[in-house]
C-alpha beads as a LAMMPS data file, in Angstrom:
LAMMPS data file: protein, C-alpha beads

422 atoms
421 bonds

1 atom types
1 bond types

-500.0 500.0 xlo xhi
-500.0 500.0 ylo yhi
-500.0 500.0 zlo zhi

Masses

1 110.0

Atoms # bond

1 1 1 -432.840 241.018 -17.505
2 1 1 -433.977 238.249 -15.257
3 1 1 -435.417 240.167 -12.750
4 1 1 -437.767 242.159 -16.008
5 1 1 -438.797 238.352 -17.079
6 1 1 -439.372 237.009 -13.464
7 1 1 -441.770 240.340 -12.571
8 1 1 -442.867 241.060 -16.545
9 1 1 -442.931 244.723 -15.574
10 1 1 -442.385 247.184 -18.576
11 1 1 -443.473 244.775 -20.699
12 1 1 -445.427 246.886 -22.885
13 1 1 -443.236 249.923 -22.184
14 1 1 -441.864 252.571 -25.744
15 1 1 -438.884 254.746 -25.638
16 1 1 -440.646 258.517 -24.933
17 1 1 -437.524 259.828 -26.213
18 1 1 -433.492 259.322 -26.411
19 1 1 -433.130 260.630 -23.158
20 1 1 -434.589 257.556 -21.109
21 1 1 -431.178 256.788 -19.185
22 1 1 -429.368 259.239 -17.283
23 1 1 -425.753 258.695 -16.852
24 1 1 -424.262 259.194 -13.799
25 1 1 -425.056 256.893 -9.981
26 1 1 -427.684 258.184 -7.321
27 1 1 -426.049 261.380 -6.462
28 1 1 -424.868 262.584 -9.142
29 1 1 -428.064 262.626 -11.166
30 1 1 -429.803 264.279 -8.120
31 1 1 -426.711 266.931 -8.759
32 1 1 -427.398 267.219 -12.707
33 1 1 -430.773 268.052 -11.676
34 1 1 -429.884 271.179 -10.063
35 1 1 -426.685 272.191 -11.863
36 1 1 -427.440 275.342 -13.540
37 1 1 -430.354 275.687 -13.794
38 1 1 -431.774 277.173 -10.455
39 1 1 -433.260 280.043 -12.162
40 1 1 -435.686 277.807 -14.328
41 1 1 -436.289 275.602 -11.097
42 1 1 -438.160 278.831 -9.514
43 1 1 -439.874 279.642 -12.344
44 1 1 -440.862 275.994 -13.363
45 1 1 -442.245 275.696 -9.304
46 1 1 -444.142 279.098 -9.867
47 1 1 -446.109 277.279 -12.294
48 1 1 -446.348 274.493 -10.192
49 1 1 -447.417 276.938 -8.188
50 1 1 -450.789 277.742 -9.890
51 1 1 -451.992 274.106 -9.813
52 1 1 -451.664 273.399 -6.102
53 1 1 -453.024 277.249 -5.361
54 1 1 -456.920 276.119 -4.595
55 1 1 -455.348 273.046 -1.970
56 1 1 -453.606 275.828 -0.360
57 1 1 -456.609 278.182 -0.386
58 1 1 -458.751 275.555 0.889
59 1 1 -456.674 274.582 3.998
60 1 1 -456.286 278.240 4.452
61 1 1 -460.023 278.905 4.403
62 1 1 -461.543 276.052 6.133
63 1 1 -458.426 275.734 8.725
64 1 1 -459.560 279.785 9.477
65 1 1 -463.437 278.850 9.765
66 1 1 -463.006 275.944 12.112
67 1 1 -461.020 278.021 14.358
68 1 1 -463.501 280.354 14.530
69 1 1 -466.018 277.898 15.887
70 1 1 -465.197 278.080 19.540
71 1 1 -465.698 281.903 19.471
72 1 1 -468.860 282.218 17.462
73 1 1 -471.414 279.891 18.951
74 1 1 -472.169 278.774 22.702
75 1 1 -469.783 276.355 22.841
76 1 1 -466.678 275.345 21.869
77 1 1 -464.476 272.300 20.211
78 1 1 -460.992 270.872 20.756
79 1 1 -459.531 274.506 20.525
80 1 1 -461.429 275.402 23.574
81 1 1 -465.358 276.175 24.484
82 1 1 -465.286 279.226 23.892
83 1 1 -468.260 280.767 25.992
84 1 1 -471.300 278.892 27.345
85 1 1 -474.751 280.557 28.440
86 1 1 -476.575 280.270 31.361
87 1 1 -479.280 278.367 29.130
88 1 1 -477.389 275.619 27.934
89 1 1 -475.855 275.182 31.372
90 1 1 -479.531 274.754 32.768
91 1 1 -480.999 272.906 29.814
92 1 1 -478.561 269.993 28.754
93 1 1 -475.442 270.865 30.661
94 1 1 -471.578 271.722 30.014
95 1 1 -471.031 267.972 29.128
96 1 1 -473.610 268.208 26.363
97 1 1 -472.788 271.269 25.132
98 1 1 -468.974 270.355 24.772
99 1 1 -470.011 267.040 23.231
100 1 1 -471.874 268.792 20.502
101 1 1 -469.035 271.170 19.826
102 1 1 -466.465 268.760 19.147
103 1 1 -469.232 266.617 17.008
104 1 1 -469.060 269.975 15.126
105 1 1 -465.389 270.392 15.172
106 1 1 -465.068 267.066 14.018
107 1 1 -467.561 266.858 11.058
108 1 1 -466.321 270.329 9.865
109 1 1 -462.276 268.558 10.023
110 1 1 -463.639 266.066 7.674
111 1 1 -465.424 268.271 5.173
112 1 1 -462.242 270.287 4.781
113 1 1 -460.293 266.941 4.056
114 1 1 -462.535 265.544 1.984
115 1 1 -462.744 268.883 -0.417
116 1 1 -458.779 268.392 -0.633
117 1 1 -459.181 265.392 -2.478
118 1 1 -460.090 266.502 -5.788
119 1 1 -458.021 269.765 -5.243
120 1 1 -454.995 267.869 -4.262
121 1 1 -455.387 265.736 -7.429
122 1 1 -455.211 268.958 -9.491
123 1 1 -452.481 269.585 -7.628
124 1 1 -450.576 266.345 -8.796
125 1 1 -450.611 267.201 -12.668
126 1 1 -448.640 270.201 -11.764
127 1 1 -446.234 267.817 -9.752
128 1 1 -446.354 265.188 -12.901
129 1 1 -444.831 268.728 -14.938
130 1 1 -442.187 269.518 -12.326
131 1 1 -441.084 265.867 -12.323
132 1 1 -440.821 266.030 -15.552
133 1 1 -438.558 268.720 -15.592
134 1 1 -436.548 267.366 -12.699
135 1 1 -435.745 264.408 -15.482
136 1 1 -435.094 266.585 -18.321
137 1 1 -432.651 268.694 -16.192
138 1 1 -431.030 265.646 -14.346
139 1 1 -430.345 263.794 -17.746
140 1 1 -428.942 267.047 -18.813
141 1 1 -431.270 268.820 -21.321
142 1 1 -431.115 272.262 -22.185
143 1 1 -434.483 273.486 -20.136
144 1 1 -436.940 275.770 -21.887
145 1 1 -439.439 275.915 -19.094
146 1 1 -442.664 277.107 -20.556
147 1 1 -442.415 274.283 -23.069
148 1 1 -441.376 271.626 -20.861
149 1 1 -444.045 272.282 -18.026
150 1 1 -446.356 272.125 -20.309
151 1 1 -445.194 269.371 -21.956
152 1 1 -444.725 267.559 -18.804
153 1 1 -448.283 267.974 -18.108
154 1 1 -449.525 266.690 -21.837
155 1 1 -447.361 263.653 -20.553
156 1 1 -448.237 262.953 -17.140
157 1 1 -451.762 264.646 -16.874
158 1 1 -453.968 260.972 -16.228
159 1 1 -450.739 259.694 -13.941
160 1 1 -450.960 263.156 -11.697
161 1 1 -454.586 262.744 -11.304
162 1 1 -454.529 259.758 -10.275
163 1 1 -451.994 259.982 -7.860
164 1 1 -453.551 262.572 -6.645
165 1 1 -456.667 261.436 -6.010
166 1 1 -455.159 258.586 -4.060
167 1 1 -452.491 261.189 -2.223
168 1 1 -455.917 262.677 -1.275
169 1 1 -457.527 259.804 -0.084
170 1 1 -454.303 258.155 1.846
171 1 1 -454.054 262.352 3.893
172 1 1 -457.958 261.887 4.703
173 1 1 -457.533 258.523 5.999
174 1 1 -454.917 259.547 7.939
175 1 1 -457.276 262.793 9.803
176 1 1 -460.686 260.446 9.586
177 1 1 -458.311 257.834 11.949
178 1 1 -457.151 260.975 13.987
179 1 1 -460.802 262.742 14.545
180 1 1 -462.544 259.386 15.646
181 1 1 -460.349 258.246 17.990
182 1 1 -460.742 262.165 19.499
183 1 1 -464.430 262.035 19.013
184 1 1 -465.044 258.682 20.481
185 1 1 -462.453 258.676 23.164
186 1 1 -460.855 255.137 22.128
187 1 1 -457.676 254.166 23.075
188 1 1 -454.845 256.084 23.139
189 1 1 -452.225 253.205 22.592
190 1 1 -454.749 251.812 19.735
191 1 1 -454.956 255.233 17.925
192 1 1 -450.872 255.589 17.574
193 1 1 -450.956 252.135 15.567
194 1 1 -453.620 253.055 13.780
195 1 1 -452.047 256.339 12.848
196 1 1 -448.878 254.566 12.174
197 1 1 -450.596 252.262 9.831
198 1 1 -452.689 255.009 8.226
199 1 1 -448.977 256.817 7.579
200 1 1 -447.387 254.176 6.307
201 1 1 -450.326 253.695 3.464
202 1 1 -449.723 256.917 2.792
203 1 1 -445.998 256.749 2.276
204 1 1 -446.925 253.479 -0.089
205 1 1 -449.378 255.947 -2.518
206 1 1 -446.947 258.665 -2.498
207 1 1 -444.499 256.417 -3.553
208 1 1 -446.658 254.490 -6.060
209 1 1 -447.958 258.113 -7.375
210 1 1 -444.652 258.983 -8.563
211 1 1 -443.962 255.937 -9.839
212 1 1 -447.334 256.528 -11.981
213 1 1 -445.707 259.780 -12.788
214 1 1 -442.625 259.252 -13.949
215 1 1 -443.590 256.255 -15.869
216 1 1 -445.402 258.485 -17.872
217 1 1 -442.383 261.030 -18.065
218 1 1 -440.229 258.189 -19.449
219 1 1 -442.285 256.100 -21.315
220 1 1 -445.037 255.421 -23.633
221 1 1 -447.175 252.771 -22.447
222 1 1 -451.511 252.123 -21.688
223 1 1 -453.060 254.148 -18.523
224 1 1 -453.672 250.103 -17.136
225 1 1 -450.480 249.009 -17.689
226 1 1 -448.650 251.949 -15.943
227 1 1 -451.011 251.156 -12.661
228 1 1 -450.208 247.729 -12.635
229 1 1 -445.892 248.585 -13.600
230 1 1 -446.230 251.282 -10.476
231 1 1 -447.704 249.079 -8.088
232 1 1 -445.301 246.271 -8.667
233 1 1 -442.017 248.569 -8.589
234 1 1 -443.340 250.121 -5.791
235 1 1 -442.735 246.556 -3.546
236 1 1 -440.112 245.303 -5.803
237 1 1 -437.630 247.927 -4.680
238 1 1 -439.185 248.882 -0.946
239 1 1 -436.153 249.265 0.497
240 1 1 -434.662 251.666 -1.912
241 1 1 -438.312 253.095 -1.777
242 1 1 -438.448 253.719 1.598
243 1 1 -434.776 255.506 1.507
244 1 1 -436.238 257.919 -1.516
245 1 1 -439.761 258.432 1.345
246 1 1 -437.459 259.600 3.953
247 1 1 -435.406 261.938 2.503
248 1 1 -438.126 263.763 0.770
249 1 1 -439.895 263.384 4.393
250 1 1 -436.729 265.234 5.989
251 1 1 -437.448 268.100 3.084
252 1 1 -440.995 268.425 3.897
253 1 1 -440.466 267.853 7.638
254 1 1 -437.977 270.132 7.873
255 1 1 -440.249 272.870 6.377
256 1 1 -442.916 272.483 8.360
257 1 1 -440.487 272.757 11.547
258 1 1 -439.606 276.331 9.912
259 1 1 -443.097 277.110 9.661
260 1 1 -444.061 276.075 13.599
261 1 1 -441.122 278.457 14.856
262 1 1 -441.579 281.008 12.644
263 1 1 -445.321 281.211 12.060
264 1 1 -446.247 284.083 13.799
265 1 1 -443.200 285.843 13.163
266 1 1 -442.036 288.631 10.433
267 1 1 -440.440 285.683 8.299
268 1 1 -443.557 283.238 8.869
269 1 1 -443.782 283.570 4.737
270 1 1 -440.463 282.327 4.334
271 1 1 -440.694 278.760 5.705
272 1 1 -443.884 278.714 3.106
273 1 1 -441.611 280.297 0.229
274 1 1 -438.852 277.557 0.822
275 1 1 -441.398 274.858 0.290
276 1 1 -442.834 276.106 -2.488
277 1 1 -440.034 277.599 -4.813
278 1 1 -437.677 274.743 -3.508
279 1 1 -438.798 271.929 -1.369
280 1 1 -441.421 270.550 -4.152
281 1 1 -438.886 270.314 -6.290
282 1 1 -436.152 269.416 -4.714
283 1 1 -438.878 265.787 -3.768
284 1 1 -439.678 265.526 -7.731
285 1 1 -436.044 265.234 -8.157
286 1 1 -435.449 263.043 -5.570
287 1 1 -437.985 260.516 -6.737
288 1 1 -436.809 261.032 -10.486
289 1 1 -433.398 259.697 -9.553
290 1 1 -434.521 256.797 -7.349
291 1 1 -436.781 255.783 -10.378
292 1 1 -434.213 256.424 -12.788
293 1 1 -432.419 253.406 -10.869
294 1 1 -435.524 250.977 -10.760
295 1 1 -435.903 251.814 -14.677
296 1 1 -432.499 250.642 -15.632
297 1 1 -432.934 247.495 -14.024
298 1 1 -436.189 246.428 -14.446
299 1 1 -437.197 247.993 -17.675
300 1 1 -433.877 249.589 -20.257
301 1 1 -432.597 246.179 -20.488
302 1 1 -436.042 244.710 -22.175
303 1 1 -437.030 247.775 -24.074
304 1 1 -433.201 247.574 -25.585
305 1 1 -434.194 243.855 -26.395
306 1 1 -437.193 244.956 -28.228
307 1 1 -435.760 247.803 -29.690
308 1 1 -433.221 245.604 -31.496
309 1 1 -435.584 243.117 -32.561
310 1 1 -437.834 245.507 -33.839
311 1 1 -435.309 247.586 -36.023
312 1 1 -434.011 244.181 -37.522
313 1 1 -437.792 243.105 -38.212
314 1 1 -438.062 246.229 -39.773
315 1 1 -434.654 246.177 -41.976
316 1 1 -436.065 242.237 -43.170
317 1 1 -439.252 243.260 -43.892
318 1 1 -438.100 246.199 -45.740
319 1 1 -435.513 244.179 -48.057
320 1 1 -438.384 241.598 -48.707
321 1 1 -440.263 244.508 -49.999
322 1 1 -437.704 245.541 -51.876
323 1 1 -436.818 242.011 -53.928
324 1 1 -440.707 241.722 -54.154
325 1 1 -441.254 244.896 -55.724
326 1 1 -438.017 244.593 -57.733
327 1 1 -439.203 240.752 -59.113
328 1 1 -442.696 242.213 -59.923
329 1 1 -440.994 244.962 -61.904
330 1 1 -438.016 242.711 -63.758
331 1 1 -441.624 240.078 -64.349
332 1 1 -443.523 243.092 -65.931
333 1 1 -440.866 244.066 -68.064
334 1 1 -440.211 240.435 -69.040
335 1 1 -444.255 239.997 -70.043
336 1 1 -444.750 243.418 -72.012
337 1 1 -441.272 242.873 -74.279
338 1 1 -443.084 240.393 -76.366
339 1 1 -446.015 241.559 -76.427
340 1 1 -444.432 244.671 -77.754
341 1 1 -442.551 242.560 -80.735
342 1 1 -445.706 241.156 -81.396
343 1 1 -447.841 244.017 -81.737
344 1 1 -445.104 245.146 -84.285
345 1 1 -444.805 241.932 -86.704
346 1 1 -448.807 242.073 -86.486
347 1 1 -448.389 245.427 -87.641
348 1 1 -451.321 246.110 -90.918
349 1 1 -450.205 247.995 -94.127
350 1 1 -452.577 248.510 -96.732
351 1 1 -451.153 247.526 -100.087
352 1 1 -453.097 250.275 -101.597
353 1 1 -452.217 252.771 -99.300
354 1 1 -448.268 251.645 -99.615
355 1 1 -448.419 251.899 -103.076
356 1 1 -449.960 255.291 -103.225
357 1 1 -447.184 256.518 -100.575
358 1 1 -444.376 255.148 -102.707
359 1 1 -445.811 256.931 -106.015
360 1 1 -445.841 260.347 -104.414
361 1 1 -442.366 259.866 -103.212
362 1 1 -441.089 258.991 -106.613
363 1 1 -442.794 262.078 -108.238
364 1 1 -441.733 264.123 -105.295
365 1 1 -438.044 262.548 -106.119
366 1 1 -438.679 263.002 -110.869
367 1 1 -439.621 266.985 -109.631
368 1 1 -436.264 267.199 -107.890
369 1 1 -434.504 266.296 -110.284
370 1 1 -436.294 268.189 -112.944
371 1 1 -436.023 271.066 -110.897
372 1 1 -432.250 271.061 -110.768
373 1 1 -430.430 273.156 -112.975
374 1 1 -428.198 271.851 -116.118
375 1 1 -425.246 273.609 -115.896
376 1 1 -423.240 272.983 -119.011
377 1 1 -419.339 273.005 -118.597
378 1 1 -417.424 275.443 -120.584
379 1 1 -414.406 273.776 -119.449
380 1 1 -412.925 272.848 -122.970
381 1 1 -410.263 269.470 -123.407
382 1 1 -408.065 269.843 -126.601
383 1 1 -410.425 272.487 -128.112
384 1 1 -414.041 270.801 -127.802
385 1 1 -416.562 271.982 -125.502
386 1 1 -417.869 268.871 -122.911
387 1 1 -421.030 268.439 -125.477
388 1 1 -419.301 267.923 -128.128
389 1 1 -417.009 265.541 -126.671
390 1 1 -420.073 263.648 -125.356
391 1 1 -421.750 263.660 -128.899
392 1 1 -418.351 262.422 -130.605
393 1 1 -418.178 259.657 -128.229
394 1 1 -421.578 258.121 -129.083
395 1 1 -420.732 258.664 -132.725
396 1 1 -417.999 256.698 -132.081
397 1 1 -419.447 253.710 -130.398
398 1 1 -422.101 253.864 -133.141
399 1 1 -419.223 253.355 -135.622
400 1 1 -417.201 250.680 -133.290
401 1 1 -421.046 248.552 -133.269
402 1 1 -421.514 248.541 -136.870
403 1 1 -419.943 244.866 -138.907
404 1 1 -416.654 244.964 -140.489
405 1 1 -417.939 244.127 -143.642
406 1 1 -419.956 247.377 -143.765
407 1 1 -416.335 249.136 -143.243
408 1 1 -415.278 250.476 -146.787
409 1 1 -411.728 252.067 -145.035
410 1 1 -412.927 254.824 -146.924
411 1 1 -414.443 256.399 -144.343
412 1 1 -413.065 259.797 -142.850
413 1 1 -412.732 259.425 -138.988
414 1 1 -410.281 261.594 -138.190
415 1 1 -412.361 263.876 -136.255
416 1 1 -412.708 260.892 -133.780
417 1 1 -409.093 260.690 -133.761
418 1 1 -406.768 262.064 -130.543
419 1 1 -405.107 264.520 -131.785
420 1 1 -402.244 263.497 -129.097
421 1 1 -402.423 266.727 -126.691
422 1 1 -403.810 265.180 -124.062

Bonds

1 1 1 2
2 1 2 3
3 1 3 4
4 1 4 5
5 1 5 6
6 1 6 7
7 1 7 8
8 1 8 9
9 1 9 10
10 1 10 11
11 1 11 12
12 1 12 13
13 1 13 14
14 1 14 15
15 1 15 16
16 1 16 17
17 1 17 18
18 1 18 19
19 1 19 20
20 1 20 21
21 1 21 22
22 1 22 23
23 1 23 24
24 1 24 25
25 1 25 26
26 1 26 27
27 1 27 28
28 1 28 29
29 1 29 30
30 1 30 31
31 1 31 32
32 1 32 33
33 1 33 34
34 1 34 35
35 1 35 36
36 1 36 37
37 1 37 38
38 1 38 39
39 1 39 40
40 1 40 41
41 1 41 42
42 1 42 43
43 1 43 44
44 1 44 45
45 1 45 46
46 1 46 47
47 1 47 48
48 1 48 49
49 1 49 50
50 1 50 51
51 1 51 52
52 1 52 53
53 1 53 54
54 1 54 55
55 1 55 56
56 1 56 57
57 1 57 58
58 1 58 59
59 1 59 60
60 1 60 61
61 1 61 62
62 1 62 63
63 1 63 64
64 1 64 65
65 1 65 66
66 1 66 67
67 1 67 68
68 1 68 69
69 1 69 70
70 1 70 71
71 1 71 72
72 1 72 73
73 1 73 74
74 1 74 75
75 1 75 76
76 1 76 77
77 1 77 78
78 1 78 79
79 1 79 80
80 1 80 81
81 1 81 82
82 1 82 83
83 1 83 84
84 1 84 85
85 1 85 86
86 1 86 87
87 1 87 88
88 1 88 89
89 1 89 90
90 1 90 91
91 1 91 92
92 1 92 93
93 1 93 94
94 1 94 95
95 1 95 96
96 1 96 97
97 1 97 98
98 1 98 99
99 1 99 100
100 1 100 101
101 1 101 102
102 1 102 103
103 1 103 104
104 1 104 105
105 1 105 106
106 1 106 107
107 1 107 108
108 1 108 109
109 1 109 110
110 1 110 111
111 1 111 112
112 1 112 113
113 1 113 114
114 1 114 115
115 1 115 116
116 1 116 117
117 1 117 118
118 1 118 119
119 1 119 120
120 1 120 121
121 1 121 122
122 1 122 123
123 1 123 124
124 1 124 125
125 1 125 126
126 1 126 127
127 1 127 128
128 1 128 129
129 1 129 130
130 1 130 131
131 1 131 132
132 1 132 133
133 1 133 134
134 1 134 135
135 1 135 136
136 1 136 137
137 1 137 138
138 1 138 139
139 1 139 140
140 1 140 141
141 1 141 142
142 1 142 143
143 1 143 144
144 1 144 145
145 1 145 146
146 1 146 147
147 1 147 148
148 1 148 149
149 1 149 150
150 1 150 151
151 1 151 152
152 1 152 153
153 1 153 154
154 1 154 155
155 1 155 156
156 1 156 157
157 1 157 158
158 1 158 159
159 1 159 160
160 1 160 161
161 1 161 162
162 1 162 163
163 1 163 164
164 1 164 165
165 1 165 166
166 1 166 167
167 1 167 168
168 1 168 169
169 1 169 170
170 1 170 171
171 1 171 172
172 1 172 173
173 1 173 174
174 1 174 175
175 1 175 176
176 1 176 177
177 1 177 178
178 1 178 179
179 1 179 180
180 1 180 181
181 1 181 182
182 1 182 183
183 1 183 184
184 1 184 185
185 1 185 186
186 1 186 187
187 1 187 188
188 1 188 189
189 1 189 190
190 1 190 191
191 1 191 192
192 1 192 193
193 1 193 194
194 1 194 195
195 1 195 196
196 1 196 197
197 1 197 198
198 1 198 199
199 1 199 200
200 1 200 201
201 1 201 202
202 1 202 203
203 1 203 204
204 1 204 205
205 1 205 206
206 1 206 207
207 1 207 208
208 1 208 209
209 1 209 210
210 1 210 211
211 1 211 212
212 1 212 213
213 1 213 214
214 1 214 215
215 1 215 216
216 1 216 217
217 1 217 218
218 1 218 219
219 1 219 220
220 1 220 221
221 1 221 222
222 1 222 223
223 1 223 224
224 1 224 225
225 1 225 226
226 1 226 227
227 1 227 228
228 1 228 229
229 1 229 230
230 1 230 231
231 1 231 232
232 1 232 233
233 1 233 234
234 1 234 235
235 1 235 236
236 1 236 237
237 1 237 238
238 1 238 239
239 1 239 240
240 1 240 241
241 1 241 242
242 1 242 243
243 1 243 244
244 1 244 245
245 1 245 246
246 1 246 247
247 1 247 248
248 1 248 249
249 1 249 250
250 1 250 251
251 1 251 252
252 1 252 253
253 1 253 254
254 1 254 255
255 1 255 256
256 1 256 257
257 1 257 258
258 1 258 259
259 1 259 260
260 1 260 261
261 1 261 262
262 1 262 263
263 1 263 264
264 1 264 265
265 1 265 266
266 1 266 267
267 1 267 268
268 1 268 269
269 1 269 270
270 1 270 271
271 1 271 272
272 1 272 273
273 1 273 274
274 1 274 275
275 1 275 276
276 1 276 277
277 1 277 278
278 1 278 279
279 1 279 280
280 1 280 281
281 1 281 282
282 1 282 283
283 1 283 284
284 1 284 285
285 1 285 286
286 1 286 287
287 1 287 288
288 1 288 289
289 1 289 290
290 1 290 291
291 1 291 292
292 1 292 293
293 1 293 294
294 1 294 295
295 1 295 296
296 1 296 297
297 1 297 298
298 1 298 299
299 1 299 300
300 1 300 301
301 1 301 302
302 1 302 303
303 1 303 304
304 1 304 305
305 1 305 306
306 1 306 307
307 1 307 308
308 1 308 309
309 1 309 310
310 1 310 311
311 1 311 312
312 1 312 313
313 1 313 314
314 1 314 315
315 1 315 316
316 1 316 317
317 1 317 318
318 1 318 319
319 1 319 320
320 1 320 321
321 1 321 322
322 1 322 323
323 1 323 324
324 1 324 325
325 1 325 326
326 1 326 327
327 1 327 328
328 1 328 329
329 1 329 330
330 1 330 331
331 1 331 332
332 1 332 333
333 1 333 334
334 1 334 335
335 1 335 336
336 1 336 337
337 1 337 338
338 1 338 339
339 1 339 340
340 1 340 341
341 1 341 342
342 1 342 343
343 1 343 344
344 1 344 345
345 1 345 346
346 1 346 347
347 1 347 348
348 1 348 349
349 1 349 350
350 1 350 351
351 1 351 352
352 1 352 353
353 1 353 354
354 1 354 355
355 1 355 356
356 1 356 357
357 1 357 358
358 1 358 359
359 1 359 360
360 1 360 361
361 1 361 362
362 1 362 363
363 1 363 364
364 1 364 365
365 1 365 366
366 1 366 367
367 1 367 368
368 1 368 369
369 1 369 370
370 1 370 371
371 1 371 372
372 1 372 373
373 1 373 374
374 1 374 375
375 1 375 376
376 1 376 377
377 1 377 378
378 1 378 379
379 1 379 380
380 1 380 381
381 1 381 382
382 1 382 383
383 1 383 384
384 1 384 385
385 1 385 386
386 1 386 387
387 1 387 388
388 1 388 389
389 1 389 390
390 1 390 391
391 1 391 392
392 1 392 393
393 1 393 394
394 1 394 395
395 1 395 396
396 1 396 397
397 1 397 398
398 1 398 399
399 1 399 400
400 1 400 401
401 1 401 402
402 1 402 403
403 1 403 404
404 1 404 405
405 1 405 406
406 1 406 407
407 1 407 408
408 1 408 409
409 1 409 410
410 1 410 411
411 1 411 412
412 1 412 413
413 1 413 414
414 1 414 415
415 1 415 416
416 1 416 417
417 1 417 418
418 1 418 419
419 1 419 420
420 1 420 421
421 1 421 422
C-alpha cells in the first residue's frame, strides 16, 4: 500500500472483472495458463496468426527482393557483387560500383524495416488478444476462444497498437544502427555499444508494451493514464522485468536457433510452426504472470481501498435517499389529511335539494307499506276472531275513560268479560 501511494500508479485504475487476481505464486500461474487447455492455445495463436500474417509476408517479400540485388544488376551488395561489366570497370571502377551497391543494399534494408512498423503494430492487437487469453486461462476461466480473442482485442486494441508501433520503431532502430555503421565503415568496437544500447531500448518497449497490454486486459482505466502506469511499472520492478525479458528471449532465441539449423532442411517449417502455434504464446503468458505480480502490489491493494469506500458511499447515500423519500412521503400524508377533513365539513347541501330527497324517500317508504299485504289472522282465542278481539278492546277502554257518575251499573258488559278459558 505504501509503495501504490509513494509511486500513485493505478490511481485511476476499475476492476475489468472478478477475475483481477490470480491465485497461485510465479510458477504456478504460468502452469494454470497451460493446464488444459492446449487445444484452445493453438487455435487462439491461429488467430493470432492472421494479425501478424502481412509482418511475416513483408519480411518474406522484401528479405527475397534484396537478395536478389546482387544477381540482377552490375553490381552487388553485402551478399556479394554479383557480376560487374567491363564498362563500369573502365568508367568509375570496382570501388565505385561496390559502393553504390551497398548504398542500395542499405536503403532497400531500411525501407523493408520501416514498412514493418505499421504492420508490426497490427500485429500487436492480435498479441493484446492472446495475452488476454493467457490471463483468462492462468486465473482459471473456462476458455471459449472465439469470444475471448475477440474480446481481448475490444479490450486491448489502442494498448496493442501502440506497443506496436513502438516494438516497430525500437526493431528499426536497432537495423538503422546496424546498416550505418556497415555503410559508413565506423568503428567496429563503437557499433557493438551502440547495438547493445539500441537492444536494450528495445527490451525496455517490449516490456513497457505489455505492460500497456495487460493493463488494459485487467483494468479499466484512460488511454493516458495506462501510458504513464506502464512506463512507471516498467522501472519500478526492472529487475523482475528483466527476469520476465530473458526468459521470453530464451523462447524466441531458441526458435530462431531451430530455424538457422534447420532452414534449408525438410523440417525448416517446423522451427516456424513452433513459434507460431507455441512460442507467442507461451511469451504472452510469461509476461501475464510477471504482471500479475506487479498488479498485486502496486495496484489490488488501492483498488480494494476504493472499492470499499465506494460500496459504503453508495450504501449511505442510498439510506439517505431512502429516509428522504420516506419523510417527504410521511410529510405529504401529514399535509393532505386535513385538508381532506376540511374539504368534508365545508361540504354544501342545498336545503332545497335535502328536503326534496327526504320527501321522495318518505313516499317511497308510505308506498311500501301500502303495498304490503293485510293478512288477517284466523287464529281464534276463546272463540273470537283477532278483529273482534281488537274491536272489544277499544270498546272497552272507551267504557274504562268515561266518569263514574255516568256509570248507571245497569249496563250489560259481560261480553267484555273473560270468560276464564284462557
Amino acid at each position: 500500500m505504501e509503495d501504490k501511494v509513494k509511486y500513485g500508479i493505478g490511481a485511476k485504475a476499475v476492476r475489468r472483472d472478478e477475475f483481477t487476481t490470480a491465485p497461485g505464486g510465479g510458477f504456478g500461474k504460468f502452469k494454470a495458463a497451460w493446464s488444459g487447455k492446449f487445444t484452445k492455445v493453438l487455435v487462439a495463436s491461429l488467430f493470432c496468426l492472421v494479425l501478424v500474417a502481412p509482418a511475416i509476408v513483408c519480411v518474406i517479400v522484401a528479405g527475397n527482393y534484396i537478395a536478389t540485388i546482387g544477381s540482377t544488376v552490375a553490381y552487388g551488395a553485402f551478399d556479394g557483387i554479383g557480376y560487374v561489366t567491363p564498362t563500369m570497370i573502365s568508367g568509375n571502377g570496382l570501388d565505385f560500383a561496390v559502393a553504390v551497391g551497398n548504398r542500395l543494399y542499405h536503403d532497400y534494408s531500411l525501407v523493408q524495416y520501416a514498412l514493418l512498423i505499421p504492420l508490426i503494430a497490427i500485429g500487436g492487437v492480435g498479441i493484446g488478444a492472446l495475452t488476454y487469453i493467457a490471463r483468462m486461462a492462468m486465473n482459471g476461466e473456462q476458455i471459449k476462444t472465439v469470444r475471448y480473442f475477440f474480446r481481448g482485442i475490444k479490450y486491448t486494441w489502442a494498448a496493442g497498437l501502440t506497443g506496436g508501433l513502438l516494438s516497430g520503431a525500437g526493431l528499426f532502430l536497432i537495423m538503422l544502427t546496424h546498416y550505418n555503421f556497415m555503410l559508413y565503415g565506423w568503428s567496429v568496437v563503437g557499433e557493438v555499444f551502440a547495438l547493445i544500447a539500441a537492444i536494450l531500448l528495445f527490451i525496455f518497449i517490449c516490456i513497457y508494451s505489455f505492460y500497456l497490454i495487460t493493463l488494459a486486459a485487467n483494468y479499466k482505466m484512460g488511454y493516458f493514464a495506462k501510458l504513464a502506469d506502464a512506463l512507471k511499472l516498467t522501472f519500478v520492478r526492472l529487475p523482475a522485468n528483466i527476469v520476465a525479458a530473458f526468459f521470453a528471449g530464451l523462447i524466441v532465441g531458441a526458435a530462431f536457433l531451430l530455424i538457422m539449423f534447420l532452414g534449408k532442411s525438410s523440417l525448416g517449417a517446423l522451427p516456424w510452426a513452433i513459434l507460431f502455434f507455441i512460442g507467442f504464446y507461451a511469451v504472452c503468458a510469461i509476461f501475464a504472470t510477471s504482471s500479475q505480480s506487479a498488479f498485486e502490489k502496486f495496484i489490488n491493494p488501492g483498488l480494494e481501498e476504493r472499492e470499499t469506500t465506494l460500496k459504503n458511499e453508495q450504501y449511505y447515500a442510498a439510506k439517505r435517499e431512502l429516509k428522504k423519500e420516506m419523510k417527504k412521503a410521511r410529510m405529504s400524508e401529514e399535509n393532505d389529511a386535513p385538508a381532506q377533513k376540511k374539504a368534508e365539513k365545508a361540504r354544501y347541501v342545498n336545503p332545497k335539494k335535502k328536503k326534496k330527497q327526504k320527501t321522495e324517500a318518505d313516499t317511497v317508504t308510505v308506498s311500501a307499506q301500502k303495498s304490503e299485504p293485510v293478512v288477517e289472522s284466523v287464529v281464534k282465542k276463546g272463540g273470537y276472531t283477532a278483529a273482534e278481539l281488537e274491536k272489544m278492546e277499544e270498546d272497552r277502554r272507551k267504557v274504562n275513560s268515561l266518569p263514574e257518575k255516568e256509570l248507571t251499573g245497569t249496563e250489560d258488559i259481560s261480553a267484555y268479560e273473560d270468560d276464564g278459558e284462557f
